[in-house]
VOLOZA-991766 format. One record per residue: x, y, z of N, C-alpha, C, O in turn. Coordinates in steps of 0.001 Angstrom, whole numbers, padded with zeros to 6 digits, always signed. Layout:
% residues N
XYZXYZXYZXYZ...
% end
This chain:
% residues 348
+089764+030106-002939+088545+030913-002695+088557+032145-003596+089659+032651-003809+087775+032542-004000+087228+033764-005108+087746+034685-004043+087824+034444-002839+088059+035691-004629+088665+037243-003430+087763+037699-003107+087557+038091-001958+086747+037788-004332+085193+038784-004028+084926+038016-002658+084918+038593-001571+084714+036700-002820+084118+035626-001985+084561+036617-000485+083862+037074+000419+085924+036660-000734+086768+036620+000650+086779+038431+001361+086728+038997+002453+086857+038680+000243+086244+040495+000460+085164+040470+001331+085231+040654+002546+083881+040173+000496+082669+040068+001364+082486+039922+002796+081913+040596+003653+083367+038476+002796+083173+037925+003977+083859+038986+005141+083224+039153+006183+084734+039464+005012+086222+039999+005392+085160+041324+005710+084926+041489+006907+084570+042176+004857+083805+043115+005391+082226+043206+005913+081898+044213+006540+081316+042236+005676+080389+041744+006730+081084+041507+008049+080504+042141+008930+081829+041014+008377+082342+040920+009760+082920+041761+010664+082697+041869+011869+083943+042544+009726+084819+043847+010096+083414+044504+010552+083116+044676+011734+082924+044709+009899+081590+046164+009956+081079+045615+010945+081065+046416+011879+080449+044202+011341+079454+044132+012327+079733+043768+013327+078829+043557+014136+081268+043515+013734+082624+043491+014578+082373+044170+015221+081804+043818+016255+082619+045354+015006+082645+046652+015584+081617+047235+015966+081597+048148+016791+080232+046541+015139+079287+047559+015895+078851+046633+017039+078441+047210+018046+078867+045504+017048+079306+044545+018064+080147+044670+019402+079680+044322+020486+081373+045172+019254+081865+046095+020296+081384+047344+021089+081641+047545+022276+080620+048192+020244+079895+049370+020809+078752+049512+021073+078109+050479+021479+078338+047855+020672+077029+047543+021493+077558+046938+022922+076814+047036+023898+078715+046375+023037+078338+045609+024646+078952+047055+025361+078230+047266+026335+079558+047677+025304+080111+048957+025399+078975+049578+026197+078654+049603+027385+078571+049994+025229+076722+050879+025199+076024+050473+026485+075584+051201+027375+076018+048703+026350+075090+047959+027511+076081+048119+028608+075333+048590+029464+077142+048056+029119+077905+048625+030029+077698+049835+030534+077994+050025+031714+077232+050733+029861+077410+052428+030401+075415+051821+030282+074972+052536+031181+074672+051345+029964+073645+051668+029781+073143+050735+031320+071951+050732+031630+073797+050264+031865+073755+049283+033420+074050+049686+034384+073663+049157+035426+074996+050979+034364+075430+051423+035423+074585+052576+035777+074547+053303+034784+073959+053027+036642+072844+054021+037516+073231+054125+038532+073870+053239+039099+072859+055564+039176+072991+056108+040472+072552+057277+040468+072862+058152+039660+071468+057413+041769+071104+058465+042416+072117+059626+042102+071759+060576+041406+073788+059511+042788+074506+060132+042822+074983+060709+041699+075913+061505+041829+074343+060374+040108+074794+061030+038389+074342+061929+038409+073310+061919+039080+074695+063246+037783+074290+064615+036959+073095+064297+036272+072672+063153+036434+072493+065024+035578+071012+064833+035326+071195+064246+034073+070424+063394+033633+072696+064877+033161+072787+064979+031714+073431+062810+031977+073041+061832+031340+074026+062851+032645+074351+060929+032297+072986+060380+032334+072944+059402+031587+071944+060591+032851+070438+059975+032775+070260+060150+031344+069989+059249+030550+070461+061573+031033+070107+061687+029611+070579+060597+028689+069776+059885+028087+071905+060465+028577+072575+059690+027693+072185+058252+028139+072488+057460+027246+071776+057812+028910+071652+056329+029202+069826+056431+028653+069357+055324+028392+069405+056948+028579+067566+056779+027875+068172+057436+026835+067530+058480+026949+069047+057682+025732+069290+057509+024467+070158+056389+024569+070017+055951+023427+070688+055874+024935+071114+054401+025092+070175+053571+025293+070517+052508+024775+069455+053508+025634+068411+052654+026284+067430+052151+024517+067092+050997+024253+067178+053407+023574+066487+053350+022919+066572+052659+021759+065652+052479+020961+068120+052126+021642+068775+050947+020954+070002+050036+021010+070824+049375+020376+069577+050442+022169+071442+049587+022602+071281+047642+022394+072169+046971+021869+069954+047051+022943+069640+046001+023322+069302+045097+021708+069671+043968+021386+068465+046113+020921+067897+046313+019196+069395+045603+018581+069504+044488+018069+070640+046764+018842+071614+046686+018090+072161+045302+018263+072328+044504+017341+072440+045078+019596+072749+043742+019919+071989+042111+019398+072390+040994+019073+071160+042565+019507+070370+041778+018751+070608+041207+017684+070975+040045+017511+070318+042354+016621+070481+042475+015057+071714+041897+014876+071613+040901+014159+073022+042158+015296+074028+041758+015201+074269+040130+015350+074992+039417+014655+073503+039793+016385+073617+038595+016647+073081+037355+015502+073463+036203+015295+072144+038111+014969+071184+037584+013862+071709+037746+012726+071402+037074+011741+072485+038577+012738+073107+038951+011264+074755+038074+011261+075451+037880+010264+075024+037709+012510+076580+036785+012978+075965+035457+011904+076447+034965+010884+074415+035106+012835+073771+034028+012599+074127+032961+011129+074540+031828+010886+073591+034345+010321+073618+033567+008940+075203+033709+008096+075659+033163+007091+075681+034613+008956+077198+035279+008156+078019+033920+008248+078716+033504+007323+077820+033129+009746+078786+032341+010124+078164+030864+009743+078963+029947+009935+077056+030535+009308+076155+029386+008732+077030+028132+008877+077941+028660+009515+077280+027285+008790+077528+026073+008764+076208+024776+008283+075170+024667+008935+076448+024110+007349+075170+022904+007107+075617+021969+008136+076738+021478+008004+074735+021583+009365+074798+020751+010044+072599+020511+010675+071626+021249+010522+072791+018990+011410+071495+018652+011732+070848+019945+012772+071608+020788+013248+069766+019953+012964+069035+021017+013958+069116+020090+015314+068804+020876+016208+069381+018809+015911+069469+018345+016791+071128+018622+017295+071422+018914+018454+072272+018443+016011+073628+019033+016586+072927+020556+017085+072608+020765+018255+072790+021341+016221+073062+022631+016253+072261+023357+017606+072742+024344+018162+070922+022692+018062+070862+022527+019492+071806+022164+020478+072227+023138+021103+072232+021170+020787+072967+021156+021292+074113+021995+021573+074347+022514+022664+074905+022112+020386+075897+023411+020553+075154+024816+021153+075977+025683+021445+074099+025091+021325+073642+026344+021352+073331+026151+023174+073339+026849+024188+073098+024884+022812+072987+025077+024697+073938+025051+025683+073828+025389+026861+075150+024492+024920+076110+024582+025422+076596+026015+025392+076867+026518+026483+076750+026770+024257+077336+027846+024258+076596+028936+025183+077262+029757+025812+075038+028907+025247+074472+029659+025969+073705+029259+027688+073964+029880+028719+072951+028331+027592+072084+028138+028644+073436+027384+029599+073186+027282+030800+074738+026897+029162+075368+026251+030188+076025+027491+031005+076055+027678+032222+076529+028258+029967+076985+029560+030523+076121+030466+031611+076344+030682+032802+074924+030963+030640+073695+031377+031867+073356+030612+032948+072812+031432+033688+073334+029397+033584+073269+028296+034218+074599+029014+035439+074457+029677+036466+075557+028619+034891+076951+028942+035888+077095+030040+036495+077351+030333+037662+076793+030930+035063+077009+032711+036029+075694+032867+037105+075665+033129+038307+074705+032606+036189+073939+032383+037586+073915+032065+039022+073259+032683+039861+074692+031033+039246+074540+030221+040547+075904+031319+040908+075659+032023+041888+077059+031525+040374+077907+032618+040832+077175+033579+041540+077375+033901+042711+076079+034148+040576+076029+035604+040759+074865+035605+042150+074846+036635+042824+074376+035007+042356+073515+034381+043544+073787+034239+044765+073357+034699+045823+074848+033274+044340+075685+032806+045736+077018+033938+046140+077615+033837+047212+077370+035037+045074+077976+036231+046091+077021+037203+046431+077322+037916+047389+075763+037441+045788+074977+038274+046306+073492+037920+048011+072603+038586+048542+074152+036360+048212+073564+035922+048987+075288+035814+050610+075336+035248+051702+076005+036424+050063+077930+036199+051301+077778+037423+051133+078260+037875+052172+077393+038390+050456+078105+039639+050654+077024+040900+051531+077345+041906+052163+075767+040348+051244+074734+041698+052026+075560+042382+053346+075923+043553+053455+075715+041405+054195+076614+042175+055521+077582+042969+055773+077805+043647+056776+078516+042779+054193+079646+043666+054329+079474+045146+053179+080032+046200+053486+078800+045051+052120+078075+045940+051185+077070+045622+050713+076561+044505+050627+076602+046936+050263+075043+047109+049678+075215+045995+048358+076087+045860+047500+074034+045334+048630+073836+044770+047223+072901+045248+046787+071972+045596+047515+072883+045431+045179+071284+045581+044577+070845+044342+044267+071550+043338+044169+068986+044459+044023+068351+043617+043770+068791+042260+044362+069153+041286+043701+068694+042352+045885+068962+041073+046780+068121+039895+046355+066981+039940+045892+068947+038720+046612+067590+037229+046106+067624+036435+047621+068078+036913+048661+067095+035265+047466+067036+034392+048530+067842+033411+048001+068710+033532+047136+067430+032288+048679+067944+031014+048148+067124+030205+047084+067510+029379+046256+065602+030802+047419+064665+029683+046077+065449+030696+044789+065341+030159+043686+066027+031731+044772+066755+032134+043346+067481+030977+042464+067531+030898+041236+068015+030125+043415+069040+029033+042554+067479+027908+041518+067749+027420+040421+066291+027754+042042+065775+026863+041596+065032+027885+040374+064776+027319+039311+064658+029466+040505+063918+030175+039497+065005+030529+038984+065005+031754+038856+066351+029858+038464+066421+030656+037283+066313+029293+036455+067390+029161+035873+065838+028696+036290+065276+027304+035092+064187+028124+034557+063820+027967+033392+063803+028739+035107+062669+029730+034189+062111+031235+034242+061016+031760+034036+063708+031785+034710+063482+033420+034844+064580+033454+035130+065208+032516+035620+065205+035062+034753+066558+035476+035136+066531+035881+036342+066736+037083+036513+066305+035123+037389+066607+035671+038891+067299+035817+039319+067109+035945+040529+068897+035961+038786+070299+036154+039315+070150+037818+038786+070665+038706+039467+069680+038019+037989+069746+039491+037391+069162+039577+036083+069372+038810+035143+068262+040778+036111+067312+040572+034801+067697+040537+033499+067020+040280+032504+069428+040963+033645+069842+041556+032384+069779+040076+031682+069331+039756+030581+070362+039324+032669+069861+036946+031763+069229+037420+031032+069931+037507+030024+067824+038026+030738+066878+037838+030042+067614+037426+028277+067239+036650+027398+068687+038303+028374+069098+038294+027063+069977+036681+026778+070687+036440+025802+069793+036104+027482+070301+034664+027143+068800+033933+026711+068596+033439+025603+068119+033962+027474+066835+033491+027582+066136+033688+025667+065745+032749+024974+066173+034936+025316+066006+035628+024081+066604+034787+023075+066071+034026+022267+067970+035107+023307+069071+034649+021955+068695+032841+022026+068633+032255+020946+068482+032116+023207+067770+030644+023135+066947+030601+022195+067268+029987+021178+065696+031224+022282+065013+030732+021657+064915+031310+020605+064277+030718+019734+065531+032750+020253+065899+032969+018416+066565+031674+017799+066210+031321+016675+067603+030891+018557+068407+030026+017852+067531+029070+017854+068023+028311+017020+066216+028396+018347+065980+027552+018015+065045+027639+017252+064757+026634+016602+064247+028892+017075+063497+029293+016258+064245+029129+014377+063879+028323+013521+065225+030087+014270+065955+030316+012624+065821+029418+011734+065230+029448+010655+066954+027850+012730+067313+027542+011602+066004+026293+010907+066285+025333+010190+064449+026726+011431+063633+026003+011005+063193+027094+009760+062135+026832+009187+063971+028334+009302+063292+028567+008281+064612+028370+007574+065619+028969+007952+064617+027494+006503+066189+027578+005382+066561+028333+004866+067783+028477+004877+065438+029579+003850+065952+029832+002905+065684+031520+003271+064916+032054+004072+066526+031995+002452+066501+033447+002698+065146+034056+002485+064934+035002+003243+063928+033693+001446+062826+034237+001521+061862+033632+002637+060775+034050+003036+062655+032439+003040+061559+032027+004328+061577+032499+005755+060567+032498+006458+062851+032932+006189+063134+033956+006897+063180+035667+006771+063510+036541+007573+062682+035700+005360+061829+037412+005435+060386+037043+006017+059972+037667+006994+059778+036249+005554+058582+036378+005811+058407+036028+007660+057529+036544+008352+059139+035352+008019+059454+035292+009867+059614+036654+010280+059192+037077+011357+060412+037561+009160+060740+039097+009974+059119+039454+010017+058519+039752+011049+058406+039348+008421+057273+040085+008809+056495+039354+009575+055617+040190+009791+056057+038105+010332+055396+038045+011230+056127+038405+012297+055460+038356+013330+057101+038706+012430+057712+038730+013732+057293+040409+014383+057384+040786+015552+056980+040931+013578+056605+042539+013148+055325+042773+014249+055451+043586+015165+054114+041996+014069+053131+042344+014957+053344+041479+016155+052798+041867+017189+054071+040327+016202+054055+039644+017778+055519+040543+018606+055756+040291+019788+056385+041554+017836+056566+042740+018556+055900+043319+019316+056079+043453+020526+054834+043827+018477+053671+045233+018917+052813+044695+020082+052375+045395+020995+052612+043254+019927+051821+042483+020660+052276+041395+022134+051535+040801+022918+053684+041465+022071+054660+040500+022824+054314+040915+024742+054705+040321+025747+053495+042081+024604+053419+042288+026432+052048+041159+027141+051650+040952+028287+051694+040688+025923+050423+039398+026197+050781+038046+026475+050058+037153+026918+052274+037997+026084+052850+036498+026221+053106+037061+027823+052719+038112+028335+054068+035724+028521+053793+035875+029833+055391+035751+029939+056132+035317+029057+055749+036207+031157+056909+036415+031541+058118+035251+031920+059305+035471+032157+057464+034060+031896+057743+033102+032228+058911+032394+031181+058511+032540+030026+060330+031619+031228+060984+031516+030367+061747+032859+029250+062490+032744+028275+061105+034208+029996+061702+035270+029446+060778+035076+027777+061250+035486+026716+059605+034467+027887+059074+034772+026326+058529+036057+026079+058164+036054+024903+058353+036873+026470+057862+038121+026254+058877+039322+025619+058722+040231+024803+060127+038767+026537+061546+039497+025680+061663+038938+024359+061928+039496+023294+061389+037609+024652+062234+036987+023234+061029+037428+022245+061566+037983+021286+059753+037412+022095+059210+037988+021417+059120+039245+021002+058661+039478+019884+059432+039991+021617+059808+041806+021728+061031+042127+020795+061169+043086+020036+061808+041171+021021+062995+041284+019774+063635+040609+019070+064766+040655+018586+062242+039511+019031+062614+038145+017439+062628+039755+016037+063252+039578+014990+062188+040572+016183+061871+041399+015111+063399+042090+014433+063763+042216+013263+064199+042526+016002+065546+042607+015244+066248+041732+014905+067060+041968+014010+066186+040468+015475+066917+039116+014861+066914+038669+013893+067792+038019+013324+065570+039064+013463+065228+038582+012030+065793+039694+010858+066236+039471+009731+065596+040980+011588+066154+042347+010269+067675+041876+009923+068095+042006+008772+068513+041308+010985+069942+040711+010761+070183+040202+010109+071115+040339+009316+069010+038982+010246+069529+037841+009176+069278+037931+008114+069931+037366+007237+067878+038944+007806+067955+039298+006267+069144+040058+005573+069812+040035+004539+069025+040667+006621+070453+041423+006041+071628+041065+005578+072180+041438+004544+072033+040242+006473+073178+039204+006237+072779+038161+004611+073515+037761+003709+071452+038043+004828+071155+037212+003457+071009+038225+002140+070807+037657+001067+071079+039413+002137+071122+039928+000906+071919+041067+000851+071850+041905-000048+072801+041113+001960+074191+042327+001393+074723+041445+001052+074597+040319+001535+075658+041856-000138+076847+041510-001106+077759+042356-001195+077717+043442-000618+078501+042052-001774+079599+043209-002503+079392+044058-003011+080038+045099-002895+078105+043839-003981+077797+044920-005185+076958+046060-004076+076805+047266-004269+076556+045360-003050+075143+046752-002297+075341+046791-001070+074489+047017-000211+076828+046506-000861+077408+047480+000616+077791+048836+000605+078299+049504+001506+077477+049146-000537+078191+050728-000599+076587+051336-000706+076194+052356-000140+076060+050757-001269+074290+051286-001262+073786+050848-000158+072767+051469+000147+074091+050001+000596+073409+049881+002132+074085+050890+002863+073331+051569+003559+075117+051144+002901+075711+051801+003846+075116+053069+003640+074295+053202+004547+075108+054340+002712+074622+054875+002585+072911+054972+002802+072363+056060+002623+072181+053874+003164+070839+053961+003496+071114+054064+004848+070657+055003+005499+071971+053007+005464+072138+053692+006829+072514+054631+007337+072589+054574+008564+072905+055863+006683+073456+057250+006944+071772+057989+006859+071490+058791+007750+071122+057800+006192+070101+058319+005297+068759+057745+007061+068157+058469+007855+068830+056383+006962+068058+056374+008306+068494+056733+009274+067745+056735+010251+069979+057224+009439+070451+057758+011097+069954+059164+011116+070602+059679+012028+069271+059944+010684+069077+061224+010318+067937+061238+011357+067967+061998+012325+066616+060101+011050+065843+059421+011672+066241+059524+012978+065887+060555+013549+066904+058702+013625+067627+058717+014859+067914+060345+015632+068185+060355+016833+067873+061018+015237+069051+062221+015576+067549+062749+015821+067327+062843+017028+066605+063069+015127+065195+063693+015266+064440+063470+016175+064053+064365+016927+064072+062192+016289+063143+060965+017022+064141+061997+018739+063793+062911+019488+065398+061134+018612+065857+061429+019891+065566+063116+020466+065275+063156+021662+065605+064181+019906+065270+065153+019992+063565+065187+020364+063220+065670+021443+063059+064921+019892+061376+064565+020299+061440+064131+021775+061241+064774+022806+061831+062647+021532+061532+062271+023160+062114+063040+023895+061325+063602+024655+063847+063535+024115+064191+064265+025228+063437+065810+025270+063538+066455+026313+062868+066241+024398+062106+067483+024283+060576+067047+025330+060100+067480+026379+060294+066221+024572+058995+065570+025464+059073+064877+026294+058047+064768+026966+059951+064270+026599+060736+063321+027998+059022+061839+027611+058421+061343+028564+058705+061537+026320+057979+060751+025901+057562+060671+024664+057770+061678+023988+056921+059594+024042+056455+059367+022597+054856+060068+022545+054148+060108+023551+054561+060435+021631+052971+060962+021460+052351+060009+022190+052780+059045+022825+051370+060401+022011+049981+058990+022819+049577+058586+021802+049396+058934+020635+049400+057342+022799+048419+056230+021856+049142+055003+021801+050370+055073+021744+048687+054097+021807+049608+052274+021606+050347+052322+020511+051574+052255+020433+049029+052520+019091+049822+051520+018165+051054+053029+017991+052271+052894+018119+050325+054432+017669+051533+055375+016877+053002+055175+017644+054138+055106+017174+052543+055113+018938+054093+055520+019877+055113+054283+019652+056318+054409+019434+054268+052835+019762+055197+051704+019376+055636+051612+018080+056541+050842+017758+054794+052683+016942+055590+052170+015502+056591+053202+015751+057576+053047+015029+056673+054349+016651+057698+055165+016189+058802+054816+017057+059960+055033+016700+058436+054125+018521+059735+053579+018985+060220+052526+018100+061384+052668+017728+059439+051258+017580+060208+050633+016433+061211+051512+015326+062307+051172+014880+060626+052439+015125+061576+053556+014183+062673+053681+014574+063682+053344+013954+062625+054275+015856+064077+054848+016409+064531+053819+016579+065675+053765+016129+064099+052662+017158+065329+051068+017245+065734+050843+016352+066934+050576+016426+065182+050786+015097+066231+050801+013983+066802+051676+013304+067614+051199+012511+066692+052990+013287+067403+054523+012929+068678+054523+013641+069732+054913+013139+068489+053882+015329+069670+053574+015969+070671+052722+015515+071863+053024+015482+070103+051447+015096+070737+050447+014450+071580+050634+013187+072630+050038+012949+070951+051585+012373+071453+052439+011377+072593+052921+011621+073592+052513+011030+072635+053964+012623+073224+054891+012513+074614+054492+013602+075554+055278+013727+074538+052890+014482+076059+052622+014457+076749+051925+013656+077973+051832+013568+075564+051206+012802+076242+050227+011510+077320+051453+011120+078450+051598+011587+076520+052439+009954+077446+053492+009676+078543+053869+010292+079637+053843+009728+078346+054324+011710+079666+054579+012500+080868+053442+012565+082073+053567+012342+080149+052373+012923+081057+051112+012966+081617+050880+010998+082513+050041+010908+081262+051395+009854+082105+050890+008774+083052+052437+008475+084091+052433+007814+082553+053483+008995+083348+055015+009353+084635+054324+010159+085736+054366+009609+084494+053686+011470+085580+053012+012752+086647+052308+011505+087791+052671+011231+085813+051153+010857+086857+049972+010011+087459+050679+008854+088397+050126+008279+086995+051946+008400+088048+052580+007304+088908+053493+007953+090031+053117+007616+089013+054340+008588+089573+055101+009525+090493+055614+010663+091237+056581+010826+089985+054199+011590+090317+053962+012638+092234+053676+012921+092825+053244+011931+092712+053812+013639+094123+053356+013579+094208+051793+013985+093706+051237+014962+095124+051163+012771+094866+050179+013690+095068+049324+014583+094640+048175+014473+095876+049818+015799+096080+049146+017123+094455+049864+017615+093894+049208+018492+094017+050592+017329+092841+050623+018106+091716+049649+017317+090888+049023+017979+091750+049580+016017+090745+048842+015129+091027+047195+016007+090111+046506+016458+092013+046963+016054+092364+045055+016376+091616+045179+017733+090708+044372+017935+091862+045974+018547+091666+046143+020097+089458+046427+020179+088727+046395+021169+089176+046618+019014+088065+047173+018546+087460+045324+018612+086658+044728+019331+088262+044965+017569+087715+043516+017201+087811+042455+018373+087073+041484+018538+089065+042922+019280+089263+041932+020824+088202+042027+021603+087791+041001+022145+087433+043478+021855+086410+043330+022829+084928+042666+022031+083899+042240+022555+085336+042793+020456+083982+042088+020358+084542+040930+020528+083492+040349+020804+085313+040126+020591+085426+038446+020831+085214+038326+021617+084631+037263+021832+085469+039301+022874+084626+038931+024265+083621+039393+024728+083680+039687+025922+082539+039599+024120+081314+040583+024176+080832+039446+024859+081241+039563+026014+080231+038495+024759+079531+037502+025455+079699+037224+026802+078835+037012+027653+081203+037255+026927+081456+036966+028194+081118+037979+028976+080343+037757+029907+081705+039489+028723+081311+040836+029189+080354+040943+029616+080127+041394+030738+079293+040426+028564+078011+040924+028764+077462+039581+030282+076726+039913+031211+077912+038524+030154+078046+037854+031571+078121+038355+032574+077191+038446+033375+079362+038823+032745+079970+039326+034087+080033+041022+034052+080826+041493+034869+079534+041687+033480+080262+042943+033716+078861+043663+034743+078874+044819+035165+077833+042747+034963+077234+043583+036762+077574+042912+037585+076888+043148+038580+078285+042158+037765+078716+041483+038812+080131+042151+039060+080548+042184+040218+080911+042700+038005+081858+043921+038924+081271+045293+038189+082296+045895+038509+080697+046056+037657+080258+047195+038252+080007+047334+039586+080430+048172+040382+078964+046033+039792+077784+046125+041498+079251+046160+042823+079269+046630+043961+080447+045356+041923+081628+044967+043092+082025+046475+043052+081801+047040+044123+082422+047061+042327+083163+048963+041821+081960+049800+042626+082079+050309+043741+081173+049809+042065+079848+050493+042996+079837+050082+044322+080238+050981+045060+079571+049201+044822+079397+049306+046087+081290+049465+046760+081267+049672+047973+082368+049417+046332+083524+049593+046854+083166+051140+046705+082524+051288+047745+083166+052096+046228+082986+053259+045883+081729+053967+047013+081770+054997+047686+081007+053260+046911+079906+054071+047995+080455+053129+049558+080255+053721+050618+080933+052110+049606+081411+052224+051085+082306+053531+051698+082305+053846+052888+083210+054353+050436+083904+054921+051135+083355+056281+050530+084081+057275+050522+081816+056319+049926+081612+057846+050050+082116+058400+048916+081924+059608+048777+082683+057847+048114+083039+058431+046340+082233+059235+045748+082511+060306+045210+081232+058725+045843+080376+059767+045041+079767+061044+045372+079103+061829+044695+080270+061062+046930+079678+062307+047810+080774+063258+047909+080640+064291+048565+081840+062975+047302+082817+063746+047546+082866+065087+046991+081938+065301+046211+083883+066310+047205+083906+067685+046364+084576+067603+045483+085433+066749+045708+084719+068223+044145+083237+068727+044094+082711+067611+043459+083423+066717+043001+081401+067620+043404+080166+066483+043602+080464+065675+041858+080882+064566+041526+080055+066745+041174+080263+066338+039847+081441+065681+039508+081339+064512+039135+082949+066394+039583+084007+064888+038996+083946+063907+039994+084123+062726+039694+083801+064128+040729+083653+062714+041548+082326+062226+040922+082738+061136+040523+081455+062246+040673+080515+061364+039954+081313+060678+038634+081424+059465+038457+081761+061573+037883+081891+061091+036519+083076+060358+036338+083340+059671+035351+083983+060581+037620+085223+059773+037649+084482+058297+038174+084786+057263+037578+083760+058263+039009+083637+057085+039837+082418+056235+038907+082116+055066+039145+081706+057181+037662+081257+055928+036613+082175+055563+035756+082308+054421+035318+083034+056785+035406+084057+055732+034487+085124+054525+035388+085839+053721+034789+085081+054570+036114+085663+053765+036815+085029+052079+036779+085452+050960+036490+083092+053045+037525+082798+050936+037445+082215+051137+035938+081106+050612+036041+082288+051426+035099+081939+050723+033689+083284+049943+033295+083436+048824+032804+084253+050978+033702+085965+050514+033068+085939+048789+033717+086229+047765+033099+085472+048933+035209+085457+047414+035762+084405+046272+035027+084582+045054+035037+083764+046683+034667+082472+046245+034052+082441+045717+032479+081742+044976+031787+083409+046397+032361+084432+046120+030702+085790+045007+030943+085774+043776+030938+087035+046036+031168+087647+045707+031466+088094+043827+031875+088586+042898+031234+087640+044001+033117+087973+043277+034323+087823+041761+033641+088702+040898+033666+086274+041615+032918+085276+040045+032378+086601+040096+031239+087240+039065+031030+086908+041249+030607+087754+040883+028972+089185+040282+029834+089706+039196+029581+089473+040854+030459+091106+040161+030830+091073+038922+031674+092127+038302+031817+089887+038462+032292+089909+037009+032726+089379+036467+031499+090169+035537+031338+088533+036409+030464+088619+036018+029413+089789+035711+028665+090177+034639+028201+090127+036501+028644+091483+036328+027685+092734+035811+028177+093567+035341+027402+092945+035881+029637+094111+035721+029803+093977+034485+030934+094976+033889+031337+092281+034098+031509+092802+033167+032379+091579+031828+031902+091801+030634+032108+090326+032361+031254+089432+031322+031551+088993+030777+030163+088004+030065+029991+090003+031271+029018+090054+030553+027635+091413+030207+027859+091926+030099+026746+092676+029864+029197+093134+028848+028735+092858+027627+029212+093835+026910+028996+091658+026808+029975+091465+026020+030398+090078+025608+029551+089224+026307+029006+090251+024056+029695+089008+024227+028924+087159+023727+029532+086017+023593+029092+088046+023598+030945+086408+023524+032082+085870+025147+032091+084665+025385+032005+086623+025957+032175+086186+027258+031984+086032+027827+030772+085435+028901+030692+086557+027181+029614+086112+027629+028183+084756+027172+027983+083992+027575+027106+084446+026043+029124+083259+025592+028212+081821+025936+029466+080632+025975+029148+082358+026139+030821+081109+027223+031759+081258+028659+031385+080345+029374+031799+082204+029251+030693+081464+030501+030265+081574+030664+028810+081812+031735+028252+081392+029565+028247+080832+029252+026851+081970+030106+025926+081373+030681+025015+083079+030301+025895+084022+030948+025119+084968+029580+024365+085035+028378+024622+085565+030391+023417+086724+029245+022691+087759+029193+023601+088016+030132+024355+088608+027744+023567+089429+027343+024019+090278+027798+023734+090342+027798+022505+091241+028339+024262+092876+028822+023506+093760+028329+024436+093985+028960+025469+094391+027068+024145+096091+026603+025282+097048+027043+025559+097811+026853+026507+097074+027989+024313+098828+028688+024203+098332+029972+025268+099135+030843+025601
% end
């Protein structure tokens, strides 16, 4: 293999590794809420909020074309449903059937019934956050019908107004999400299709140059606690900040891969291998950390404040944590569980 070849590859991944990690990260602290937070953690979770889901995205889209393989669109379905809708399928009926045993002994949020097991074939009724399986479905079956790198720019730019326009599709099958952010899926994969070697040092620097963007925008809204009025201005400028955001952890995340030490850099790259799964399970133990925590009054305790901020780092830590070490250590070594929560097999 050419080194350049292997360079490239070696730093498209490193870089989007990591921002990959501090996106499921992000969506962890950006899931956890309570009455019982300081005013300033609200703050930081609606600047989380304003690209955490964008970043994830993009990344995913930009994995898309990084990791390409030539195979049929009938295999490559298949694999995708396996990797995703079998997974969403399982955690589902999990996450259902403890939130349907446990009401009597703790608070659950967002309680379901039993018709929950038959609506999630076409809605995330175990928990809305599914939606994002629902999404990444039908990006994957959407892509690989465009081949070529200029045929998937021109998908970004239609994908551009059925953004602006996506609250008209209907909620049903989660198409309204997946339309809302085919727009970052697509900025990924261009991306992925035209960084090289020669214009990672000139991309990177554009993303320093749009995080500036980011830092402003966010100052606006928390100043105004909103975007100006009006449809179209406020949605082109929240599109702005979703990608100023996107910007500005790319940057941080290739700052992390030059920098970083590296037992923390490898440990950087471990939680993105289990981002998928994380992003599975990690409200199903926050909601377990949260409600253990308010049975015994944690958050009411003196003084009010570290006990708040201890008892979120706590269920995010569970919410992280907990999904990465049964990942890793119990349900990639089998391979009925490598393949219901859609992860690689590992025996050893």
């Amino acid at each position: 293999m050419d080194p350049n070849t292997h360079q490239k590859k070696t730093l498209r991944y490193e870089t989007i590794d990591i921002a990959k990690a501090f996106a499921i990260i992000l969506v962890v602290v950006g899931h956890f809420q309570s009455p019982y937070m300081p005013h300033g953690y609200e703050i930081m979770r609606s600047v989380i909020y304003l690209f955490h889901m964008p970043l994830f995205v993009f990344v995913s889209g930009f994995l898309y074309i990084a990791t390409w393989r030539p195979t049929s669109y009938k295999h490559f379905v298949v694999k995708k449903f396996k990797r995703l809708m079998i997974p969403y399928l399982f955690v589902s009926i999990i996450i259902i059937g403890l939130k349907l045993l446990t009401p009597g002994a703790m608070t659950v949020e967002n309680p379901v019934t039993c018709h929950a097991f038959l609506e999630i074939f076409y809605s995330p009724a175990a928990g809305f956050f599914l939606w994002f399986i629902w999404a990444l479905w039908w990006m994957m079956l959407i892509i690989p019908l465009f081949h070529t790198p200029a045929s998937r720019f021109w998908l970004f730019i239609l994908s551009i107004p059925l953004h602006f326009y996506s609250h008209l599709l209907p909620e049903t099958f989660c198409l309204k999400e997946s339309a809302n952010m085919l727009v970052f899926f697509c900025a990924g994969s261009i991306t992925a299709d035209y960084m090289n070697i020669k214009t990672t040092n000139r991309l990177n620097s554009g993303w320093q140059i749009i995080s500036i963007l980011f830092f402003i925008l966010c100052a606006s809204v928390l100043l105004t606690h909103q975007f100006p009025p009006g449809f179209r201005f406020s949605s082109i400028l929240f599109l702005i900040t979703n990608f100023s955001g996107i910007a500005m952890f790319l940057s941080l995340s290739n700052y992390w891969r030059l920098y970083a030490p590296k037992k923390i850099l490898q440990q950087t790259f471990s939680i993105a291998y289990s981002s998928f799964l994380i992003y599975l399970l990690h409200t199903t133990f926050e909601g377990l950390a949260k409600a253990i925590l308010y049975k015994y009054d944690w958050f009411m305790l003196h003084p009010l404040l570290v006990s708040a901020w201890i008892g979120a780092t706590i269920v995010i830590l569970c919410g992280t944590l907990i999904p990465y070490w049964l990942g890793t250590n119990i349900f990639s070594k089998f391979k009925l569980t490598s393949f219901l929560f859609g992860i690689q097999h590992n025996a050893r």
